[in-house]
N, C-alpha and C positions, 0 to 999 in steps of 0.2 A: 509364255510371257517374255515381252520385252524389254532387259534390263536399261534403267535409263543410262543414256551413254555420258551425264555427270549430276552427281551431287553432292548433297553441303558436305559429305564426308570425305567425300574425294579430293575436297579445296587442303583442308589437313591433313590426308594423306601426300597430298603432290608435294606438297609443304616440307614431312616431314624427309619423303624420299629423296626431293631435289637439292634439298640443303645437305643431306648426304652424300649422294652423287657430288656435288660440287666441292665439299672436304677431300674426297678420292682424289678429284681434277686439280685442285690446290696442291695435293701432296704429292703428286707426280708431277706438275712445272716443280714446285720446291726441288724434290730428288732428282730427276732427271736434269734439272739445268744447276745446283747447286753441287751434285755429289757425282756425277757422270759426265758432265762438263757437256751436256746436247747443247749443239746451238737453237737458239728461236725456231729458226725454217724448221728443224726437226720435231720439234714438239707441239709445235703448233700449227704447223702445216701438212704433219706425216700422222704424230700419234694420237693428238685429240681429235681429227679427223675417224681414226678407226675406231674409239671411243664410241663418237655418236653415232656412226654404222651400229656396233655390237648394240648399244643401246636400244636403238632403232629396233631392230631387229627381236630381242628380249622381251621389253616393255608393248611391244605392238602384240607378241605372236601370247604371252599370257596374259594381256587386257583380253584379246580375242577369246581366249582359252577360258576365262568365267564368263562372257554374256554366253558362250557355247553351252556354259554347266547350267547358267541360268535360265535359258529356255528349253535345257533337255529336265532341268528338274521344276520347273516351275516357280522358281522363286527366285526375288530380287534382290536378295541379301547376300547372292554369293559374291567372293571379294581375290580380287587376282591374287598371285602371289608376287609378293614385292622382288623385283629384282636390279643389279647394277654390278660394281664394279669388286670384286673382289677384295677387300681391305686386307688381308693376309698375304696376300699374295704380290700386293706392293711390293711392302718389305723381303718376302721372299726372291723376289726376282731382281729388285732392285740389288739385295744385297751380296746374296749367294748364287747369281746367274750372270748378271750383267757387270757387275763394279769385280768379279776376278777376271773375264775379258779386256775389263779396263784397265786394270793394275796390270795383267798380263802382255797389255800389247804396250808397254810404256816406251819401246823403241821406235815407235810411229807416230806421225804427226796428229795433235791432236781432234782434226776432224774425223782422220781413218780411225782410231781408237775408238769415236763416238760412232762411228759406223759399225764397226764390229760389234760393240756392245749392243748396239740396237737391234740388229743381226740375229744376236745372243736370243736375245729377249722374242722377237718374233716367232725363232725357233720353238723356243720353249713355253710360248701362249698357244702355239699351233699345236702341238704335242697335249698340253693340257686339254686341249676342248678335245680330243679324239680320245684321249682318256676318261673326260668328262661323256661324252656321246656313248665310250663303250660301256658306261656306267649300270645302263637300261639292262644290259646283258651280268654283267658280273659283281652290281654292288649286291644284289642281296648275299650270296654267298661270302663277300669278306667282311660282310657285317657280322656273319653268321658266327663265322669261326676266329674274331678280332674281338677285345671287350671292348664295348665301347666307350671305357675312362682311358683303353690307351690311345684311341683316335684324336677323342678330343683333348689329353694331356697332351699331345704335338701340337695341336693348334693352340692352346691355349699358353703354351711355351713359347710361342713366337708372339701371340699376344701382349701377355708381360714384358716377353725381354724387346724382342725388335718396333713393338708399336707404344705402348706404354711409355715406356720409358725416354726414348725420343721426344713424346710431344710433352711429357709432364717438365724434360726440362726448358723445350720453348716456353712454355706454359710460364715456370719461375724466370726466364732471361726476361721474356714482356709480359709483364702480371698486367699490367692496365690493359691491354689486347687482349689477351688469352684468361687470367686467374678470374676475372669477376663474369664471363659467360660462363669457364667451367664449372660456378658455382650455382649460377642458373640453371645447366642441364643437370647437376646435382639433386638440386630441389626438387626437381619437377620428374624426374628418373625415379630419383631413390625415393620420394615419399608418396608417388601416384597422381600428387596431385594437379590439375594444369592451373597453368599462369594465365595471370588476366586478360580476356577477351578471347582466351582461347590460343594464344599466340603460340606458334610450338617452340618450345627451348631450343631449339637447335637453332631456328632462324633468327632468334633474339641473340644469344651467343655472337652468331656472324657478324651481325647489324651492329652491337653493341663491341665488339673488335675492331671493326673496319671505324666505326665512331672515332675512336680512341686512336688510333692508328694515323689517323687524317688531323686529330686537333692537337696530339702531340706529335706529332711529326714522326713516330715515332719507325725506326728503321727496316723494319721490317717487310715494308710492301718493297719486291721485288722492280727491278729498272729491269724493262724489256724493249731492247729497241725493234723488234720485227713492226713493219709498217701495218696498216689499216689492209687488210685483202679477203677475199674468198679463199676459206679453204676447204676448197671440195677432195671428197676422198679421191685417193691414188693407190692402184696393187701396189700391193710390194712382196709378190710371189717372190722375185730375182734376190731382195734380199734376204726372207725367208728361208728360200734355196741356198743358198751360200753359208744360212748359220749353223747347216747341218756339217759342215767341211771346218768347223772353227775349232782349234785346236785345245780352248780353252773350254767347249761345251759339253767334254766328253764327262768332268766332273761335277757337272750339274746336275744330271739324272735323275740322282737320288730325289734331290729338290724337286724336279719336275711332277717324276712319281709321286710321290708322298704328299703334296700338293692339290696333285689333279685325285689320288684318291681319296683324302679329304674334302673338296668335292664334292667329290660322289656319296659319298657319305653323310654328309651334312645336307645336300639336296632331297636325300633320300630321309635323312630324318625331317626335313621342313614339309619336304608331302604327308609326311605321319601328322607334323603338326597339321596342316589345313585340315589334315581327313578326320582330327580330333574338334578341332575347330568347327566341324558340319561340311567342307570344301572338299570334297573328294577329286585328284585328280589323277587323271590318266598319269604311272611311274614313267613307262617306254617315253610316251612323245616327252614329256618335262622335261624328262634329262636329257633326250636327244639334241630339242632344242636349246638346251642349258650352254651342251657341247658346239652348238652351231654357232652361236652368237660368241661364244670365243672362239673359234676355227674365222670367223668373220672380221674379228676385231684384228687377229694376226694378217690377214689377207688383205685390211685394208691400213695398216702401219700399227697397227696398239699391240703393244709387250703384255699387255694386261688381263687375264682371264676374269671374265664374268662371271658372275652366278646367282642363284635364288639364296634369297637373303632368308635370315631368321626375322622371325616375329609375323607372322603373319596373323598369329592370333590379337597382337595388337592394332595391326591397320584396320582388323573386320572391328574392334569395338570402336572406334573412334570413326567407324560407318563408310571407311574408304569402299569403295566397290572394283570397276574395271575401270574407270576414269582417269584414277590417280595415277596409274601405269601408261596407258596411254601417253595421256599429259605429259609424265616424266621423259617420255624419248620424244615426246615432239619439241620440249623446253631445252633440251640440250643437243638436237640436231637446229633448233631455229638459234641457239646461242654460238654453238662451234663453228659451223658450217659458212654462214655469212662473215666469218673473220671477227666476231667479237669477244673470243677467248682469251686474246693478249691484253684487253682493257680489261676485262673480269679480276686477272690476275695480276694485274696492274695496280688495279683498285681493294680488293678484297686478299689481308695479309692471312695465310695457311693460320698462324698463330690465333687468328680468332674463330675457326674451328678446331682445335686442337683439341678443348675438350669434347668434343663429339667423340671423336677418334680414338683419345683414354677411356671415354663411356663402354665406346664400342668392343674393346680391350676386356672394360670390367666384366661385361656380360658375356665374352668369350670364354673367360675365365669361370665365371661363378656358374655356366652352363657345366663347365666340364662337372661340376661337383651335385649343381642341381638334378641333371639328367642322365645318373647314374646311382648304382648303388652307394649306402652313404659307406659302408663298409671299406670300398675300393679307392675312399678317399687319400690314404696312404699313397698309391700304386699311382696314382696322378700326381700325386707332390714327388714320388722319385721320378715322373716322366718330366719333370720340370728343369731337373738340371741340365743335360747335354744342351738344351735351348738357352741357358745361362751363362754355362760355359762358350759357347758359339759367338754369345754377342757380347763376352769379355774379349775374345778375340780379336774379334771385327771393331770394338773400340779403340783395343791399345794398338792394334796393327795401325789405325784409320788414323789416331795421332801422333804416331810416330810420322806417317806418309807426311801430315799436316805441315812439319815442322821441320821436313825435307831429310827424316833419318829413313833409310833404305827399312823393311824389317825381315833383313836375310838370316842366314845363320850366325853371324858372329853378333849383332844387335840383339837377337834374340836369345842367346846363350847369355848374354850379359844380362838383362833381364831377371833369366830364369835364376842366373845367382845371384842377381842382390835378395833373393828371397822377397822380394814384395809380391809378386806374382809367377806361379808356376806356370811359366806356358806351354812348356811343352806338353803336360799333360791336359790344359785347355786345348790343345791343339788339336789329340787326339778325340776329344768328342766333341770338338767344332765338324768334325768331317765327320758328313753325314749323320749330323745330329736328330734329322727327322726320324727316319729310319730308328737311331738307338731311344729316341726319347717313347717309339712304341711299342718297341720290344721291351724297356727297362717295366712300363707300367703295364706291357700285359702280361709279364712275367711276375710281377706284383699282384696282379689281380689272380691268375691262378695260385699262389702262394697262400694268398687271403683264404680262397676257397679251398685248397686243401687240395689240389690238385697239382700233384709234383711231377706226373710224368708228362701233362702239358707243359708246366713250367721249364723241367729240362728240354723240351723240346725248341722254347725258346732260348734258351741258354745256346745250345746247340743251332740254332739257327744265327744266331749272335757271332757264334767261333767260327762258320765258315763262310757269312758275310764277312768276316774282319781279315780273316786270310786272305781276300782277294783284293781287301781295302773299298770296300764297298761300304763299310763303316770304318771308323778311326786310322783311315788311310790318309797318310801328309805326307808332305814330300818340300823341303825349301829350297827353294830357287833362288837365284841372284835379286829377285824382285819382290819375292816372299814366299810367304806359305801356301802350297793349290794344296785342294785334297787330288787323291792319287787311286787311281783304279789299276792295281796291278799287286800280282803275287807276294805277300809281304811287307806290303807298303805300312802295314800296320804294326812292321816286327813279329817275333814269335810268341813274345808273352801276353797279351791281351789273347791270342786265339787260344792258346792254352789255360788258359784262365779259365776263361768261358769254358772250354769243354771241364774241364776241373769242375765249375759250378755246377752245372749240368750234373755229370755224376755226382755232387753231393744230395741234388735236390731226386735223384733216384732212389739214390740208399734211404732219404726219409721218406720218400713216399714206401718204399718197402717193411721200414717198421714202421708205421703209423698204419699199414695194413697188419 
């Protein structure tokens, strides 16, 4: 059987995926030219270009991938699996990869700064898809031996703090923009039911922002002067290459890892959903080409790792097929590529997707707790804090920068005594907060279950990551706080601790035997 190549479901699937995708591409011109300082030519003639490549790429090779299922199985209802831009991984990279090569190079002019950082960023999308690619070979094993409320308590932590929280205070600065769509996708989310004529909340949100935005004037749409041009993709191996030598990139890693193995992970549970859903797909190719189309997106300028999105079982009810996917990478290579990406964002303010984006947050969130034991609930709410603490940092640091105070050591010891905020101890689990936030809850989760000598073994695992500052490794510098990869950088008492905890969680596994 030959699946048709579109139908009525497919119109609301394109619907719902491309008004998504298009919140991603709003939030990266916002981040990128607001809080990284890229000029135009970089963003929209380097990175949205590699965007529509990865998407290309994505969107074509799993539209393919179900009329494949559906002529080897005989049937017309099978339905791609939705894919695009990573929304996690924004924030991650923007915040904790790129914006400390930018604070870091603050003795250089500020184009080479925005060079570096971009640099940054390449490196570490490039790195993720071969992570992501290696996924086929080694996620099922750290599914195996990881619980899965400590995986998704790290994503779910960057959820809250670094994505949440950002758009819910755009949200309240332009309530007529942003507060009455996010109460559309509210409605129509939280209570199941769709809105009139079928419209999807998400593109009413936009439409009904960008309204509001244009009849009150209101501030928000961005002034971009890059002219009218083609922007066809360009390698950017040379930059690429160079971000591996960037002296700033060494304390990213952590980020990167943790990242690209959530990933894999969450790719690996979305194939579980389709294959529950009736969609069974091939694991190997999925994630292979998961990893390709971000290995793509870096090769051809995008900071930005791709991936297979959750809800799959929602696009197949709403009758989306292979179509929608398709569609989706042809709408955003015939929008980027002819140069009409600087009018998009010209015209349509980030703040009237915002509630997509908190949506996006809530369901990152309440997955961590749906899709796990209810028991282990606990061990997810202790993985929540080091992600807390991270982007208490990244605030007060980010406002001091704001207001032209340095936050070196002496700003920051003042700080720490007026007693309003302890930072130096936020400091220590801002560094490499992914990392502790999945040892904190799967050391929770074996606790719950009664199992101590796994437990001390994360404790233990804990104390001799921290010796080497591979977690709560900092170090202040004249410019601020990096995290720090070396012998001690974490002090002596955090390692000692840990192994302390560790043997206490021995000795009760041994009387509870």
């Amino acid at each position: 059987m030959r699946q048709p190549w579109f139908v009525r479901g497919d119109l609301d699937g394109f619907f719902g995926l491309a008004v998504d995708n298009l919140v991603q591409i709003l939030l990266i011109v916002a981040l990128t030219r607001g809080l990284l300082h890229f000029p135009d030519a970089l963003v929209f003639g380097r990175i949205l270009p590699g965007i529509a490549m990865s998407l290309l790429v994505g969107n074509f090779y799993y539209g393919w991938q179900a009329r494949v299922l559906a002529a080897r199985t005989g049937r017309e209802d099978v339905t791609a699996l939705p894919f695009g831009i990573n929304t996690p991984s924004i924030f991650a990279y923007v915040f904790l990869v790129m914006l400390p090569v930018w604070i870091g190079s603050s003795d250089l002019p500020t184009a080479e700064r925005a060079e570096r950082a971009w640099q940054a960023g390449l490196t570490a999308c490039f790195l993720s898809g071969i992570i992501e690619a290696a996924g086929a070979l080694v996620g099922e094993r750290i599914r195996k031996h990881t619980p899965r409320a400590a995986l998704l308590s790290a994503l779910s932590g960057i959820a809250l703090a670094f994505i949440a929280m950002d758009f819910l205070f755009r949200i309240y600065a332009h309530p007529l923009v942003g507060l009455i769509g996010f109460g559309f996708v509210l409605g129509h989310y939280m209570s199941g039911r769709s809105l009139p004529f079928g419209i999807p909340a998400g593109l009413l949100a936009v439409l009904l922002g960008t309204f509001a935005a244009w009849i009150f004037k209101d501030p928000t749409l961005p002034v971009i002067s890059i002219p009218w041009g083609f922007a066809l993709p360009e390698s950017s191996l040379t930059a690429l290459l160079a971000g591996f030598g960037l002296p700033g990139l060494g304390s990213a890693w952590t980020v990167i890892l943790s990242m690209g193995l959530l990933n894999v992970l969450g790719t690996l549970q979305n194939i579980e959903s389709a294959e529950a859903a009736g969609d069974a797909y091939p694991v190997p190719a999925t994630m292979l080409i998961n990893g390709l189309a971000t290995g793509v997106a870096a090769c051809f300028g995008s900071c930005f790792p791709t991936t297979v999105y959750i809800g799959h079982p929602g696009w197949k009810a709403m009758g989306a097929r292979s179509g929608y996917s398709i569609a989706n990478g042809l709408f955003w290579a015939a929008v980027i590529l002819p140069g009409f990406a600087p009018l998009l964002a010209r015209s349509v303010p980030v703040e009237a997707g915002a509630g997509i984006v908190v949506w996006i947050a809530i369901v990152i969130t309440a997955q961590a707790f749906q899709a796990t034991p209810a028991r282990h609930a606990p061990a997810i709410a202790l993985g929540f804090f080091p992600a807390l603490a991270a982007w208490g940092v990244v605030i007060v640091t980010g406002a001091l920068r704001a207001v032209d105070i340095i936050p070196d050591a002496k700003n920051l010891s003042r700080i720490d005594g007026s007693g309003a905020f302890v930072i130096s101890g936020a400091l220590h689990l801002w560094a490499g907060f992914l990392f502790t936030s999945t040892l904190w809850a799967a050391l929770g989760c074996d606790l719950i279950d009664r199992k101590f000598k796994a437990a001390a073994g994360w404790a233990t695992l804990a104390a001799v990551l921290s010796c080497f500052g591979l977690i709560h490794g900092v170090r202040i510098t004249p410019v601020g706080p990096v995290e720090t990869l070396a012998l001690g950088a974490a002090g002596w008492e955090i390692p000692a601790s840990y192994a302390v905890i560790a043997l206490v969680f021995l000795l009760q596994g041994r009387r509870a035997a």
